[in-house]
C-alpha positions as a Python dict, from the first residue, in 0.01 Angstrom:
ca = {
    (1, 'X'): (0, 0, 0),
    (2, 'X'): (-12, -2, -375),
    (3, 'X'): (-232, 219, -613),
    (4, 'X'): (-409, -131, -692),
    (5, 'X'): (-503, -140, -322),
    (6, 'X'): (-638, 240, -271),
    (7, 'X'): (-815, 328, -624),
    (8, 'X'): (-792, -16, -845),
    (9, 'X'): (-964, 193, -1124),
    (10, 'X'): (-773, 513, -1124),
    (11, 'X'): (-465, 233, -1153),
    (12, 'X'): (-605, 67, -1419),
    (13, 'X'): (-702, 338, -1589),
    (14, 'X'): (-308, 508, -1538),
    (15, 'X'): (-192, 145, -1733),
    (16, 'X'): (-426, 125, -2021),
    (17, 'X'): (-350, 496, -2091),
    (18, 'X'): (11, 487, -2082),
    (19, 'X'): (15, 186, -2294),
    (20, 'X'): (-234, 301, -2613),
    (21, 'X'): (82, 380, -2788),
    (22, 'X'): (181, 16, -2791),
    (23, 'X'): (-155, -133, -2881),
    (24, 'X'): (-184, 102, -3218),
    (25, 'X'): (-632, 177, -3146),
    (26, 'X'): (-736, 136, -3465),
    (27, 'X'): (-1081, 3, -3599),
    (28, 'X'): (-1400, -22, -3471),
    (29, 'X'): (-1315, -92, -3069),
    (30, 'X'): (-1526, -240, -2796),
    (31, 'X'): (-1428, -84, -2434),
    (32, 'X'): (-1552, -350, -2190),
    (33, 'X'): (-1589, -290, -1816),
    (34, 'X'): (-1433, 61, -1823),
    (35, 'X'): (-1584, 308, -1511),
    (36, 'X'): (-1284, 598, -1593),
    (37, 'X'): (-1168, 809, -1879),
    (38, 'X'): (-1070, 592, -2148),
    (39, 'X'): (-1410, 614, -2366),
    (40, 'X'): (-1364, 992, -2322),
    (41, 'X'): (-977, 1017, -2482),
    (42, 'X'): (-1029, 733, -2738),
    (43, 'X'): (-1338, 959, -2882),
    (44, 'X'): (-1099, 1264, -2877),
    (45, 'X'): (-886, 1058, -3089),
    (46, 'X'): (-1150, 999, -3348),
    (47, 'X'): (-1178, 621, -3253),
    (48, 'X'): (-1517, 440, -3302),
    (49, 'X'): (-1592, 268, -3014),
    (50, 'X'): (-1890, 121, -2832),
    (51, 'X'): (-1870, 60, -2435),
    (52, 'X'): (-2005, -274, -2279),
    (53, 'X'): (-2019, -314, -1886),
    (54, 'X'): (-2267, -563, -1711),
    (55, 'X'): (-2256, -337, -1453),
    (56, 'X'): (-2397, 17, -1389),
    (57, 'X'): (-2144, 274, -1380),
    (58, 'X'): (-2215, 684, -1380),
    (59, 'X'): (-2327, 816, -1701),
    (60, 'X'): (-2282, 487, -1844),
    (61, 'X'): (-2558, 177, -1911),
    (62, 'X'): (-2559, -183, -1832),
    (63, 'X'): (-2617, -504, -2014),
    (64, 'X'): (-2572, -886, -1948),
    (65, 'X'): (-2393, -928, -2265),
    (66, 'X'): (-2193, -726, -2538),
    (67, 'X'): (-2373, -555, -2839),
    (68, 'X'): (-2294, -729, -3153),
    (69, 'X'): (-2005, -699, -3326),
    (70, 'X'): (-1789, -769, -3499),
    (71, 'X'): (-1521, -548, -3371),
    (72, 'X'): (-1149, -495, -3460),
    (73, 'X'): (-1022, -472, -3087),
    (74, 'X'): (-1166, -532, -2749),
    (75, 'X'): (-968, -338, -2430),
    (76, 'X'): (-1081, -564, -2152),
    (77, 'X'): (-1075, -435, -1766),
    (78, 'X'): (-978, -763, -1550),
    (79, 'X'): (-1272, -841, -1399),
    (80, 'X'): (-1256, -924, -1018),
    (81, 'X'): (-1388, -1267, -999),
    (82, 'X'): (-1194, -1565, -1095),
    (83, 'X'): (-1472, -1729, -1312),
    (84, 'X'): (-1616, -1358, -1461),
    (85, 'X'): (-1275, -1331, -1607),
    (86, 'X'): (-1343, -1611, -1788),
    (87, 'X'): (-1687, -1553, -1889),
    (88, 'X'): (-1571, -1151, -1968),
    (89, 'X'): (-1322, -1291, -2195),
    (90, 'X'): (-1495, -1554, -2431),
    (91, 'X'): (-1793, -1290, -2436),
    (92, 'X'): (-1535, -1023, -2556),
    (93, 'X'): (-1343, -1333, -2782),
    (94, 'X'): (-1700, -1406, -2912),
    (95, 'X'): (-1802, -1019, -3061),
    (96, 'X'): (-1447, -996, -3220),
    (97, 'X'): (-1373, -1045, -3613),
    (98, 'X'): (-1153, -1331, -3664),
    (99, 'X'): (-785, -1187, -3642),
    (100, 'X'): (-915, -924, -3413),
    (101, 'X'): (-758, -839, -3066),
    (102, 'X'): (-832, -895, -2735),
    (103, 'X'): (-683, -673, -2504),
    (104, 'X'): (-666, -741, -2139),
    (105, 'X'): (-506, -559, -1844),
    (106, 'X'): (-551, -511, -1426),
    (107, 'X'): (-347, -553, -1138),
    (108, 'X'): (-112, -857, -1004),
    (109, 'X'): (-320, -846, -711),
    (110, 'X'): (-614, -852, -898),
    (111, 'X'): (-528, -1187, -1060),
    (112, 'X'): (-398, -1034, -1460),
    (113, 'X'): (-99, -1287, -1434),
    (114, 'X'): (-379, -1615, -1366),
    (115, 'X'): (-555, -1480, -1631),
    (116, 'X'): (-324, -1617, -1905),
    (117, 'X'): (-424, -1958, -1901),
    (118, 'X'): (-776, -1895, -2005),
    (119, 'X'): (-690, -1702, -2271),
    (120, 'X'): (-450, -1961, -2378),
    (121, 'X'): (-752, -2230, -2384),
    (122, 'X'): (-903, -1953, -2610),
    (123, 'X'): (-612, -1870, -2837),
    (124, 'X'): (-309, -2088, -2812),
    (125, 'X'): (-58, -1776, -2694),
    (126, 'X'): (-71, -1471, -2485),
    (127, 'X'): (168, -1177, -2549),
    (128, 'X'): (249, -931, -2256),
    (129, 'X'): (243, -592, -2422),
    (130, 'X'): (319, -400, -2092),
    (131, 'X'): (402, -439, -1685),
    (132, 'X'): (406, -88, -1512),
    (133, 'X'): (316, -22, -1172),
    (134, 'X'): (192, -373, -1067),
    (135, 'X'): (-54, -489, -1333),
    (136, 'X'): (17, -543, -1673),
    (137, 'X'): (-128, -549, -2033),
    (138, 'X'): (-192, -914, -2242),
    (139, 'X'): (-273, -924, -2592),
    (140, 'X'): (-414, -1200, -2783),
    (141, 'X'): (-571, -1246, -3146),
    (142, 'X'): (-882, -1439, -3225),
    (143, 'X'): (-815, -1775, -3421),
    (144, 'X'): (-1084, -1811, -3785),
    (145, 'X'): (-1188, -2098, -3521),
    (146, 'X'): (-1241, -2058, -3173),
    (147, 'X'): (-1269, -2418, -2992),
    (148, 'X'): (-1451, -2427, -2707),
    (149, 'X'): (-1596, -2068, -2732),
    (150, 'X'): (-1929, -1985, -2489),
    (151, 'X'): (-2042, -1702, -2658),
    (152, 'X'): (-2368, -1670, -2540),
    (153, 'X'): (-2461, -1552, -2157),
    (154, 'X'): (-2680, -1862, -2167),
    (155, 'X'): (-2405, -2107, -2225),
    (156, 'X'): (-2303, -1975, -1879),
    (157, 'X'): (-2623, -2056, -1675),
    (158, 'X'): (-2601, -2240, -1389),
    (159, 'X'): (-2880, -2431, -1143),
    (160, 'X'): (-2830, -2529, -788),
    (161, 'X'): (-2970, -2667, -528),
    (162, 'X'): (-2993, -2415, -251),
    (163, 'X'): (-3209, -2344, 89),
    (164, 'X'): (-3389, -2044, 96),
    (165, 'X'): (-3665, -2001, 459),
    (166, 'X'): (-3618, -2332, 498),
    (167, 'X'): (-3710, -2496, 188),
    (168, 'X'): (-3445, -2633, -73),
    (169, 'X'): (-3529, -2557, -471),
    (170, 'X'): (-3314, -2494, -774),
    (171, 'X'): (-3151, -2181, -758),
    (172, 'X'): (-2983, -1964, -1130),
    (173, 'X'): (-2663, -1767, -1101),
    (174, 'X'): (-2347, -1625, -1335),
    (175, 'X'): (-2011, -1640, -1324),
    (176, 'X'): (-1931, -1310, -1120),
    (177, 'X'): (-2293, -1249, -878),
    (178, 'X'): (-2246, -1230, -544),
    (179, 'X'): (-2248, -1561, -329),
    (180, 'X'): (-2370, -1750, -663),
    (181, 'X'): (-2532, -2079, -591),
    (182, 'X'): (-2453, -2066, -196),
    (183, 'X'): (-2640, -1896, 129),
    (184, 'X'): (-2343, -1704, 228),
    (185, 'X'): (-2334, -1599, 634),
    (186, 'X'): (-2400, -1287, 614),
    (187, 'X'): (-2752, -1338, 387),
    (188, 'X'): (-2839, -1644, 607),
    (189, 'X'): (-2830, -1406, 923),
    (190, 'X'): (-3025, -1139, 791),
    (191, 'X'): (-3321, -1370, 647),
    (192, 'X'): (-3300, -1526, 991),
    (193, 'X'): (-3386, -1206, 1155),
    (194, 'X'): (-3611, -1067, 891),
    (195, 'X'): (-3901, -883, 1051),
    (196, 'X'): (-4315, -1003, 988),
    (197, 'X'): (-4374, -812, 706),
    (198, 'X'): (-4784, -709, 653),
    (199, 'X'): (-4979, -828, 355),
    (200, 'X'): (-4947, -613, 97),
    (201, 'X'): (-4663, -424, 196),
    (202, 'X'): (-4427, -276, -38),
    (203, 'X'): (-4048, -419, 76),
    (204, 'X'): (-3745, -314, -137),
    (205, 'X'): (-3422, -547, -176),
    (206, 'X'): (-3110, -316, -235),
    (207, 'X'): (-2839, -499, -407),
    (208, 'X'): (-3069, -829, -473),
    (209, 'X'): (-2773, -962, -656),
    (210, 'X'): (-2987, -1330, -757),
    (211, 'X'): (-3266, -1231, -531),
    (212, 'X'): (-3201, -1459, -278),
    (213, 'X'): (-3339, -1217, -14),
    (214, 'X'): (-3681, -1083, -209),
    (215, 'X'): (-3733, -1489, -255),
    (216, 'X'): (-3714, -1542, 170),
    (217, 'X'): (-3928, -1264, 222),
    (218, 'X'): (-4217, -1422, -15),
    (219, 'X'): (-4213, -1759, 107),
    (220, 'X'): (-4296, -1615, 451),
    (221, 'X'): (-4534, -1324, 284),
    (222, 'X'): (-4659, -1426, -56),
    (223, 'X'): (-4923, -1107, -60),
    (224, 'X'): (-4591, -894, -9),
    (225, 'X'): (-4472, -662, -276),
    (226, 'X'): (-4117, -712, -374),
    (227, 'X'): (-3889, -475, -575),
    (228, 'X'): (-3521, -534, -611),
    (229, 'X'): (-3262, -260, -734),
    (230, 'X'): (-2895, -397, -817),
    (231, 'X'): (-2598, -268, -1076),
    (232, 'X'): (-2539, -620, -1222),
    (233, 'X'): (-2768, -600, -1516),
    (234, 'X'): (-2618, -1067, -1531),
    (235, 'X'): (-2735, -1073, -1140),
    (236, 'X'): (-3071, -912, -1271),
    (237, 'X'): (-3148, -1179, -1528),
    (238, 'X'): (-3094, -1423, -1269),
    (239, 'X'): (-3301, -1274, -1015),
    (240, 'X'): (-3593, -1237, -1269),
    (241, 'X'): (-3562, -1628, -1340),
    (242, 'X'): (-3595, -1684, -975),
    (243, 'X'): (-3825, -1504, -850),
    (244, 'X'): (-4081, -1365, -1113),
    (245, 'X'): (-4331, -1262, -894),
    (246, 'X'): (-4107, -965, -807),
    (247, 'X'): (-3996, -702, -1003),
    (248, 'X'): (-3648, -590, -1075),
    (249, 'X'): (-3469, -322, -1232),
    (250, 'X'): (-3079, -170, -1239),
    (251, 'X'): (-2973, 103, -1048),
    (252, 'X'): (-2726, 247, -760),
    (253, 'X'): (-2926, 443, -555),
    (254, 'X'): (-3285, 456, -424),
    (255, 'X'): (-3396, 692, -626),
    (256, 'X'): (-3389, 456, -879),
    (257, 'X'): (-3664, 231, -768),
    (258, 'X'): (-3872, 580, -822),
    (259, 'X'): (-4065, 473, -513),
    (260, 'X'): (-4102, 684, -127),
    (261, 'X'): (-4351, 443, 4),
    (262, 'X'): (-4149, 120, 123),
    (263, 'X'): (-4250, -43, 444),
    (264, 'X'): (-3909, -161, 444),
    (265, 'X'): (-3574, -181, 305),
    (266, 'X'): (-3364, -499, 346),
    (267, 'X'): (-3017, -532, 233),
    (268, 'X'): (-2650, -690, 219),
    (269, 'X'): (-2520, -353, 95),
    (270, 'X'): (-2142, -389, -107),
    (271, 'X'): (-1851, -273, 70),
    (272, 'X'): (-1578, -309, -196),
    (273, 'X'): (-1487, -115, -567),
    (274, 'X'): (-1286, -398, -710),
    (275, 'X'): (-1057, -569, -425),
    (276, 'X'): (-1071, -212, -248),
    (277, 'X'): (-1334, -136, 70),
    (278, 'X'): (-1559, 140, -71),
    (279, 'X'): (-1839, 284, 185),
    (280, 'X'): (-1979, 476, -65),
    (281, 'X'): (-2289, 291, -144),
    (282, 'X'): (-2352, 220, 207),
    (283, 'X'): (-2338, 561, 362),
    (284, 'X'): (-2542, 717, 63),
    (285, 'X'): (-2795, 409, 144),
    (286, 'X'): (-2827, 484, 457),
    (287, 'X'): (-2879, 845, 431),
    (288, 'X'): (-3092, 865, 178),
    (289, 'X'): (-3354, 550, 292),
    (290, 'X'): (-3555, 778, 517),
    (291, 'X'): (-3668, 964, 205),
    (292, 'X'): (-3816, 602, 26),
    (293, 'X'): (-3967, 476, 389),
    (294, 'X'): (-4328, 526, 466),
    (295, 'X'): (-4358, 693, 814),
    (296, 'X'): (-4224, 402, 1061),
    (297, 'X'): (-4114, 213, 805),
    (298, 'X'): (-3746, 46, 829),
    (299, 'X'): (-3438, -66, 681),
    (300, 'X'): (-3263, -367, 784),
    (301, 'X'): (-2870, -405, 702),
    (302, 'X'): (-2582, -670, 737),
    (303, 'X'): (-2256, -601, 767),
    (304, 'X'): (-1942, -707, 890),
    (305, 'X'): (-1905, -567, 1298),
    (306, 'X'): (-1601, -393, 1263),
    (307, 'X'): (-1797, -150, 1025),
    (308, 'X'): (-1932, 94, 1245),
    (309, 'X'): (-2306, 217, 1163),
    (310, 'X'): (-2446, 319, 1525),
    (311, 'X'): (-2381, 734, 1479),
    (312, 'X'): (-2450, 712, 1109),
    (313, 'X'): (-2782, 505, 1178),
    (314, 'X'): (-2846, 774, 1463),
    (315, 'X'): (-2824, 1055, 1257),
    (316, 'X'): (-3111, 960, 959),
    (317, 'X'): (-3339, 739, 1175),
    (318, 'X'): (-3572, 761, 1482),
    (319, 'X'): (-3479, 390, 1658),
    (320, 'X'): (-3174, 193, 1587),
    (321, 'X'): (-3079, -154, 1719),
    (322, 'X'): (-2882, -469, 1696),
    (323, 'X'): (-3142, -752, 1569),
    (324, 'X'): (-2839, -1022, 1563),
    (325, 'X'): (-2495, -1108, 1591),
    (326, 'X'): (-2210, -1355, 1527),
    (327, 'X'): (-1806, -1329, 1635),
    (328, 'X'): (-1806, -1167, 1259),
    (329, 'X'): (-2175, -983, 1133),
    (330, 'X'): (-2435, -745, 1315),
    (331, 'X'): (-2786, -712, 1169),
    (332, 'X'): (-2885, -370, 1221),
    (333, 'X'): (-3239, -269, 1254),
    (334, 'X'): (-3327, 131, 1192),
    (335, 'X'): (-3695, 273, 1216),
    (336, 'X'): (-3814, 569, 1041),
    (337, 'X'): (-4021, 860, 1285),
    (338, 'X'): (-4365, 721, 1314),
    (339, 'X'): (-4618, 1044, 1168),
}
């Protein structure tokens, strides 16, 4: 198994590093999806540079869209969706000054080589400065005109029709959220199991991605009060358009919904850094969601069944149980001790 496989950032972050020397850093520099130590060494080198990630990483903020520009060089990290990549790169294309550089690098299993073609669209020819280790670096340079450019997270809106508790209504995603547009299986079996939820009660959504869940719980229990926490800070903006009754913020952990009084917790908690599994965030959920429950309250999880949960469940809650099941997800069900 390749480094891509095991620790896609530490790989990335072993490519862009060795290959500085052939990009020349000069200018001011925007650092776009970065989660390693590039920011850190570029600084020690004296280079101006502002970081840009739509999604939360440690130590480091998120925002739907890049800070203005215009910049002299953008080092891209290859996104892992097919249509982010796209979006990532005219947003980067779009903060450049004309003649300025777009670099982008990531892994062959990641999709860098499929990446070309977009950037082509953008800029009419793609250099490969670099292919070490599986992934590889392209290079291109902004055009005085940029045809077809979407440089506005706006221009990359997009309404569907979708059924959420049994009733169909237009739905907003991004290029790049989880599931955008569709009910995937998962979701669909954990709203069908969702537990009566009291009026008034105070139900958190961890990793609301569009909000898809906090909008199933409402149309069953409009008097309930819905929070949702999710890295994305694009998935957010979604999520706020569709369901404005509830209120959303970013963050990784519980702690940052700043709340220890949920009757429950409901989630479709991310397995995966990149194209690698990652129980992190799970495992950290689940131990620290006794500590945001009221007394009795619960958490309710999907996940694929081969991930095992039934000792780690055990060990944080008082009751634990299997609320559903297909041939390929479980809906578990843990309750915190009653007072």
């Amino acid at each position: 198994m390749s480094r891509w496989a095991q620790d896609p950032e530490g790989a990335a972050d072993a490519l862009i590093l060795r290959s500085l020397d052939d990009i020349a850093v000069a200018g001011q520099v925007l650092l776009v999806n970065q989660a390693r130590s590039l920011p850190t060494v570029l600084r020690q080198r004296g280079v101006d540079c502002m970081v840009w990630s739509r999604r939360l990483v440690e130590g480091m903020a998120a925002s739907p869209w890049p800070p203005p520009g215009p910049y002299d060089l953008a080092l891209v990290r290859l996104p892992k969706a097919r249509d982010e990549q796209a979006m990532t790169a005219h947003a980067a294309m779009g903060a450049l000054r004309p003649g300025g550089r777009l670099i982008l690098y990531g892994g062959n299993d990641e999709g860098i080589r499929s990446a070309v073609a977009p950037l082509e669209e953008l800029t009419g020819h793609v250099e490969t400065l670099a292919t070490r280790g599986h992934g590889r670096v392209l290079a291109v340079r902004r055009p005085e005109a940029v045809a077809g450019l979407r440089g506005a997270l706006e221009a990359w809106r997009t309404v569907s029709r979708m059924e959420i508790a049994g009733a169909i209504r237009d739905w907003v995603s991004y290029p790049g959220c989880f599931a955008a547009g569709r009910l995937d299986e998962g979701t669909a079996l954990l709203l069908a199991a969702l537990p009566r939820i009291g009026a008034g009660a105070r139900v958190l959504d961890y990793g609301c991605g569009t909000g898809v869940v906090a909008a199933a719980v409402l149309s069953r229990q409009p008097e309930a009060r819905l929070e949702g926490i999710d890295s994305d800070a694009v998935a957010l903006e979604a999520a706020r358009e569709n369901v404005p009754s509830a209120r959303f913020r970013p963050g990784t952990r519980l702690a940052d919904s700043g709340r220890r009084d949920y009757a429950a917790i409901v989630s479709n908690p991310p397995l995966h850094q990149g194209i690698a599994e990652d129980r992190t965030l799970l495992d950290r959920l689940v131990a620290e969601a006794p500590s945001r429950l009221a007394p009795g309250g619960l958490m309710q999880l999907v996940v694929q069944r081969r991930v095992a949960l039934e000792r780690l469940l055990g060990q944080h809650f008082a009751e634990v149980e299997v609320v559903a099941e297909t041939s390929r997800y479980r809906v578990w069900r843990a309750r915190a001790a009653a007072p």
